[in-house]
C-alpha positions in Angstrom: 1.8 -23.4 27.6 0.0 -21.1 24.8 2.6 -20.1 22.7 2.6 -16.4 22.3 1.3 -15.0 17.9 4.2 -13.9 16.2 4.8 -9.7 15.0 5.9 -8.9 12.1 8.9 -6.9 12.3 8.4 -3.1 11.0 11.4 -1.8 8.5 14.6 -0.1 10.4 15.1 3.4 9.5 18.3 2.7 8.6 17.0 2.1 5.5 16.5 5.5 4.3 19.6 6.4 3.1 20.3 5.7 0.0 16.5 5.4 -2.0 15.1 7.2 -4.4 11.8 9.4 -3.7 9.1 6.5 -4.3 11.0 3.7 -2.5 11.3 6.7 0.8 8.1 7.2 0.3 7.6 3.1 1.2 9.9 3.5 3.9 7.7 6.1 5.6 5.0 4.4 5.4 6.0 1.2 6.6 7.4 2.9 9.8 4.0 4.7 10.2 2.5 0.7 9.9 5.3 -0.9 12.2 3.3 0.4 15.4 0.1 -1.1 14.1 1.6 -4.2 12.6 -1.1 -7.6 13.3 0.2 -10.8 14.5 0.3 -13.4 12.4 -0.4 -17.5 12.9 -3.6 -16.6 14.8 -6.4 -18.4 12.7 -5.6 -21.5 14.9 -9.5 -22.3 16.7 -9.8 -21.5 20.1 -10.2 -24.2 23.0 -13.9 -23.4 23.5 -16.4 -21.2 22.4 -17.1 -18.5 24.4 -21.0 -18.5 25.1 -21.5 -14.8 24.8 -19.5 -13.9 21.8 -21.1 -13.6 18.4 -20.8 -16.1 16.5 -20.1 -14.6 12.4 -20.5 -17.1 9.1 -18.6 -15.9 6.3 -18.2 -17.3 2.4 -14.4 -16.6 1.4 -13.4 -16.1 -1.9 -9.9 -16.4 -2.6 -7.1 -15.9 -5.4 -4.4 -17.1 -3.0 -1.9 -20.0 -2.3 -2.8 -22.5 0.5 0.2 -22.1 2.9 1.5 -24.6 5.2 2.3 -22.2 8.0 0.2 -23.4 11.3 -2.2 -20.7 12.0 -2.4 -19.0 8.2 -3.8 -21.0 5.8 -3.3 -18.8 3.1 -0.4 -17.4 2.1 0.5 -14.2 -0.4 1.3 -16.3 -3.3 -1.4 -16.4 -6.5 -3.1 -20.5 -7.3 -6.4 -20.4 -9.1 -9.6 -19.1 -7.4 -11.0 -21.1 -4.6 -13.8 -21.2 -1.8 -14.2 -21.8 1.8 -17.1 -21.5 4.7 -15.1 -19.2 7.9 -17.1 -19.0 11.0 -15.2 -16.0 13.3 -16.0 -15.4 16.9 -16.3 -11.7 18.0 -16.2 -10.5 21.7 -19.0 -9.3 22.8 -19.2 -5.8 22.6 -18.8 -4.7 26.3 -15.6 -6.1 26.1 -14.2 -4.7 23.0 -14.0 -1.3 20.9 -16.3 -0.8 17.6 -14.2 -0.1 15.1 -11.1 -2.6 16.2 -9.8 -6.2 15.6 -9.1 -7.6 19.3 -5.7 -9.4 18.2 -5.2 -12.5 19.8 -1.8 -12.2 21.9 -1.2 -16.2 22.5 -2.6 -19.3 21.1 -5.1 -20.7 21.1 -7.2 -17.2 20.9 -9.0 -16.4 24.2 -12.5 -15.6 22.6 -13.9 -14.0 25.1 -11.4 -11.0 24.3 -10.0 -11.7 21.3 -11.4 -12.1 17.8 -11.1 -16.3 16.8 -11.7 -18.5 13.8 -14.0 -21.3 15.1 -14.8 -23.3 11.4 -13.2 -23.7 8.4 -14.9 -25.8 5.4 -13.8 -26.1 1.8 -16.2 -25.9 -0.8 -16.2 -26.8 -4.1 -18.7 -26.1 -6.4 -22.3 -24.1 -7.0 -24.4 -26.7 -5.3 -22.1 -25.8 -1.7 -21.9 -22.2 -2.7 -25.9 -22.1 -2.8 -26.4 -24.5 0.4 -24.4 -21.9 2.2 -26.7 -19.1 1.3 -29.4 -20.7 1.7 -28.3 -21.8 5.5 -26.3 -18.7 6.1 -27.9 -16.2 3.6 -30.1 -12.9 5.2 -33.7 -12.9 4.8 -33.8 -10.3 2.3 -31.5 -12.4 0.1 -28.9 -9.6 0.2 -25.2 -9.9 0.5 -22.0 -7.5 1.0 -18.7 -8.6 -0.8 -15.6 -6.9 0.7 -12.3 -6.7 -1.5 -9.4 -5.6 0.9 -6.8 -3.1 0.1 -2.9 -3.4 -0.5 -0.5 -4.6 2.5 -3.3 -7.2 3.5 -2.4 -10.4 5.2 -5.3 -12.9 4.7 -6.2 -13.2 8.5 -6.0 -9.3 8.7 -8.4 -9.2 5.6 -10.8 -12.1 7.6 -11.0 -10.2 10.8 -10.9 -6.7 9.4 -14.0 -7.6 7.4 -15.5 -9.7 10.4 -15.0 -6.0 12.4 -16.6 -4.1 9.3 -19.0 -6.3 8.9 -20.5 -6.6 12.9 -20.0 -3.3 13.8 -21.6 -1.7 11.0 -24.9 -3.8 11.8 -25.0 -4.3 8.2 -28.5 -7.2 7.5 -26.9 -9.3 4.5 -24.5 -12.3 4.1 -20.6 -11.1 4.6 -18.5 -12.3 1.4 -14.9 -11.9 1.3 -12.9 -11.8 -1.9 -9.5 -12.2 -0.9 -6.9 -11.3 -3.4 -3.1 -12.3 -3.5 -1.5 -9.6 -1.2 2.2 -10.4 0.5 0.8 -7.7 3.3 4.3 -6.1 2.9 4.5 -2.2 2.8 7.7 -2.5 0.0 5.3 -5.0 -1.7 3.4 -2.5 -3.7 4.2 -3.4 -7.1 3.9 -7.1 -6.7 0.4 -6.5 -4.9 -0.6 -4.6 -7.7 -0.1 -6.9 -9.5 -1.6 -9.6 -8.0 -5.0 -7.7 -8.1 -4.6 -7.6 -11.8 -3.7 -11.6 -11.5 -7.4 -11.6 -9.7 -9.4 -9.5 -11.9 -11.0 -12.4 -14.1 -12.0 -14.5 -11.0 -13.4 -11.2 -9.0 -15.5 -10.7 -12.9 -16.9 -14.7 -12.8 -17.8 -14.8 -9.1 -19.9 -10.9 -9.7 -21.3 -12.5 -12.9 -22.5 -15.4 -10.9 -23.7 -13.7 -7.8 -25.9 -11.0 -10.5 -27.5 -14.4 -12.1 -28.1 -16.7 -8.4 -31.5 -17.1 -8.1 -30.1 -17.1 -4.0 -29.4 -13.1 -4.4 -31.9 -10.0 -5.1 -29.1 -7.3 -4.4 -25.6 -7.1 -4.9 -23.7 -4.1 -2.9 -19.2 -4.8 -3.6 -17.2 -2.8 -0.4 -13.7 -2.3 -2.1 -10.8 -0.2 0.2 -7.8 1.5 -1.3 -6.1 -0.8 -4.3 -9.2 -3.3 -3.6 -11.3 -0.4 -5.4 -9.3 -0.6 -8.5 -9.6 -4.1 -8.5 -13.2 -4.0 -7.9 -13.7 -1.2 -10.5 -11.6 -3.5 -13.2 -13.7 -6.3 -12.7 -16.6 -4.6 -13.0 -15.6 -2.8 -16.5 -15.1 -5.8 -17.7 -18.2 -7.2 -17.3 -19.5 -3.8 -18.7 -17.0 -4.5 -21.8 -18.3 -7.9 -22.6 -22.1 -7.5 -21.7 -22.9 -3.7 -22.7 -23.8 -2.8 -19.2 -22.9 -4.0 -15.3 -25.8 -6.8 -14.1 -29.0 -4.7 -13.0 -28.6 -6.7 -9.7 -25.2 -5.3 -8.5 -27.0 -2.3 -7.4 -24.2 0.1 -5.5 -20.3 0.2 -5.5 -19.0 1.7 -2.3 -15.4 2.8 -2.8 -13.4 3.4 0.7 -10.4 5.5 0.6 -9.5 4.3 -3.1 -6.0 4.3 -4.2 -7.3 4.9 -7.7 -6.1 7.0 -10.1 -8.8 9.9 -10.5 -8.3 9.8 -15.0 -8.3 6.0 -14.3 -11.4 5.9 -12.3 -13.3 8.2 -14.6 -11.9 5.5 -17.4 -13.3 2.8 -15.4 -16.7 4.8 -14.9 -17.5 5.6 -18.4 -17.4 2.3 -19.5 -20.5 0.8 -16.9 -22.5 2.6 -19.5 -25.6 4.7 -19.3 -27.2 2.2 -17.0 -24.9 2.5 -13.8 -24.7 0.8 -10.4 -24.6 4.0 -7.4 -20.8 4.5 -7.3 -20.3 6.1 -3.7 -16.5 7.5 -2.8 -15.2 7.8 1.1 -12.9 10.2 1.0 -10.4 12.1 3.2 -7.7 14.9 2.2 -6.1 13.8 5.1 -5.4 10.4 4.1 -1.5 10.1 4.5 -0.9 6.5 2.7 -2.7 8.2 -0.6 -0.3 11.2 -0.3 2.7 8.6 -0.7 1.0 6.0 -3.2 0.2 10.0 -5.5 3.9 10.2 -5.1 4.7 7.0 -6.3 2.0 7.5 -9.1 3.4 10.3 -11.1 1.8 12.9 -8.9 -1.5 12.5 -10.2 -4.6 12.6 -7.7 -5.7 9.7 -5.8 -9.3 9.2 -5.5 -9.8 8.7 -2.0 -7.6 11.7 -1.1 -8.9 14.2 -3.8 -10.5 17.7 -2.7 -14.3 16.8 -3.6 -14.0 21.0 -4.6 -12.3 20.2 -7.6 -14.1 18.8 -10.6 -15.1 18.0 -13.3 -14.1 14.3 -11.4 -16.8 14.8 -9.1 -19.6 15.7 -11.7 -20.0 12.0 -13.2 -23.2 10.6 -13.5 -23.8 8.3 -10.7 -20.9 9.3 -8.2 -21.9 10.0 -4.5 -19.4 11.2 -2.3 -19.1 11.1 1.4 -15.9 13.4 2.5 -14.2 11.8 6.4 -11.5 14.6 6.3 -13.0 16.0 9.7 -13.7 12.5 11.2 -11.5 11.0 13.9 -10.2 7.5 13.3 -7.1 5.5 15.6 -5.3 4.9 12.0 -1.7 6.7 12.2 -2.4 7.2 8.4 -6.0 7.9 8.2 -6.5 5.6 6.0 -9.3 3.0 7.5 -11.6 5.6 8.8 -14.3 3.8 7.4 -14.0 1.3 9.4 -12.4 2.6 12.4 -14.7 5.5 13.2 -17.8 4.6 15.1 -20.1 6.8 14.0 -18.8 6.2 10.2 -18.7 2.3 10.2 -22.6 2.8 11.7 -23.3 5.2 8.5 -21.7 2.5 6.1 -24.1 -0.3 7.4 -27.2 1.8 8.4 -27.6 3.7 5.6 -25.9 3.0 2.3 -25.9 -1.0 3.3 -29.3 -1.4 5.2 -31.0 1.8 3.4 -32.2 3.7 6.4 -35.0 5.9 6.8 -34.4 9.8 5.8 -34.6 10.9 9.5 -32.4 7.6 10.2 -29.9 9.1 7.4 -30.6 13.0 8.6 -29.3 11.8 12.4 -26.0 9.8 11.2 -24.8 12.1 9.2 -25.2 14.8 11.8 -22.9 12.7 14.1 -19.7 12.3 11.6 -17.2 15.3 11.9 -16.5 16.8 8.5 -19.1 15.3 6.4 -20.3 16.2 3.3 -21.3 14.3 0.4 -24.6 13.5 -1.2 -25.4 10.1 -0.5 -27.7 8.3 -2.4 -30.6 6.7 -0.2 -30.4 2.8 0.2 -27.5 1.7 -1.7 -27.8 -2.0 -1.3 -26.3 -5.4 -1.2 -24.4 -8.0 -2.3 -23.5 -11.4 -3.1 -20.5 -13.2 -4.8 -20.1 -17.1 -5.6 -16.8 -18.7 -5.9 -15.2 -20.8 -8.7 -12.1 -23.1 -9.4 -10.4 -25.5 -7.1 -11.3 -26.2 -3.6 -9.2 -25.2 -0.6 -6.5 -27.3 0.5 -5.6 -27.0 4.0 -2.4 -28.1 3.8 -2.0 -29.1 7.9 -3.8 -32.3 8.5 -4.1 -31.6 12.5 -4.8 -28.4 11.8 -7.9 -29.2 9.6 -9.0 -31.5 12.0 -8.6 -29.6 14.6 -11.3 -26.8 13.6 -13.7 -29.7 13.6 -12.9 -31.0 17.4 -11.8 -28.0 19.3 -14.5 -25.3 19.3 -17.3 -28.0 20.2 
């Protein structure tokens, strides 16, 4: 009898008396998540494969803690940076909705409705870090790293990405960079700083993607505290080299929760010589109202009016403005990825670098959009470093190798 995923629980409201303004401001938004909360223990593989789903091949990058939890594999906790080989099975489309994760309900997954993880490897060193591009890599030697936000589980930052990733018919290799998140809403503070635990390793895997002779383009996907992180890593690269690597070619920042003095900070150090920098935001985004609160009221990037500069006016900044377009997220926060039309703009045109008639067309379909996006901003790639996995469950490990056969 499949045993049904476990939810986690959303906070009472009970617990709003008797907090102060930031810690309220948690509270709210964890009640806003508790409707939308993902099951956890799901990365267990499915029985079979289901003929028509789409098989995905993912490098994972990661900053945290093996766990010994059936199903999870990695836990919030921080351990030294490691690397693994995911293969994820996606519905096929007729049976699913772009722009969602298809939760499985009950284990194993049923993969002909539900999102699955078919493979997991370890990997351990350059020589298995360049065998999987060079098996799994795109023609066009291009790949797209994705650095999640805050409140991120590790198989909600897996499937999320595997989502992004297929739906936005992006032509690269997917990379995830997965940082030490406890995917708690009244987790902020510890998350945050977990992302600055993970700066150094996000720095060595970019400087070793910019010098693979496996890679011509790096593109780096960061959402909401992911974009700090991403932006952190990337100054320091700046800091130590004079410049970010002429081969990370565009940073696409999606609904940053990133200072707006910080970011210009961040910016100024790249350099003269600057990767694209383009900015999703929305004025509606309700999780980067709190997050201002909790930051000393200062603007957020990804909810900041793109009317008001000088913020705006930095040399290199594109911005794409989603406060008209639709998305399912209660706090507007993922439209990104959640809105069809949008996901289809990400991947199409600032991944792919569509034609200007191809561009024209997409952005005539997404509601509220203005921005000045610059034409092909491309690609990316990231190689891993440190220990190897350890998955800690014997069976389970074996398991991914007999099951989905």
């Amino acid at each position: 009898m499949a045993v049904r995923a476990k939810q986690r629980p959303g906070p009472r409201t009970a617990l709003l008396g008797g907090v102060g303004r930031a810690s309220r401001a948690l509270v709210l938004m964890g009640l806003a998540l508790a409707g939308c909360a993902a099951p956890v223990g799901v990365l267990e593989p499915p029985m079979a494969v289901a003929p028509d789903a789409t098989r995905l091949d993912m490098l994972v990058a990661t900053t945290r803690a093996p766990s010994p939890e059936r199903g999870v594999l990695f836990s919030g906790e921080r351990a030294d940076a490691s690397l693994a080989s995911f293969a994820v099975s996606i519905p096929p489309d007729d049976r699913r909705e772009i722009g969602r994760v298809q939760w499985p309900q009950a284990l194993p997954p049923d993969p002909t409705r539900e999102f699955a993880t078919l493979d997991v490897t370890a990997l351990s060193g350059p020589s298995q870090i360049d065998g999987w591009l060079r098996r799994h890599g795109a023609k066009n030697r291009r790949v797209l790293v994705f650095v999640h936000g805050f409140n991120t589980r590790f198989e909600t930052a897996l499937f999320n990405f595997a989502q992004i990733f297929h739906d936005s018919g992006a032509e690269a290799a997917p990379i995830l960079f997965s940082w030490p998140s406890r995917g708690g809403v009244f987790n902020y503070v510890y998350d945050r700083e977990s992302a600055t635990f993970s700066r150094d390793a996000l720095e060595k895997l970019l400087r070793r993607l910019a010098e693979s002779q496996n890679v011509t383009e790096v593109s780096v996907l960061a959402h909401s505290m992911g974009a700090w992180l991403a932006m952190e890593s990337l100054r320091q690269i700046a800091i130590r080299d004079g410049r970010v690597p002429a081969r990370i070619r565009s940073v696409i920042l999606a609904s940053p929760d990133l200072d707006v003095d910080v970011f210009r900070a961040q910016l100024n150090s790249f350099g003269e010589r600057r990767p694209n920098v383009v900015v999703f935001l929305s004025r509606e985004d309700r999780a980067l109202r709190l997050s201002r609160g909790i930051g000393g009221n200062v603007a957020r990037l990804g909810g900041a009016d793109p009317a008001e500069k000088p913020w705006i006016e930095e040399k290199g900044v594109e911005v794409i403005d989603l406060s008209g377009a639709g998305a399912g997220d209660p706090l507007r926060h993922s439209k990104f990825a959640q809105n069809p039309n949008v996901v289809r703009f990400l991947g199409e045109e600032l991944i792919n670098g569509a034609s200007r008639d191809q561009q024209s067309e997409l952005r005539g379909q997404i509601e509220g959009l203005s921005m000045g996006v610059a034409q092909g901003v491309t690609n990316a790639a990231v190689f891993a470093i440190g220990a190897p996995l350890a998955i800690v469950d014997p069976d389970l490990r074996r398991a991914y190798s007999n099951k989905a056969q």
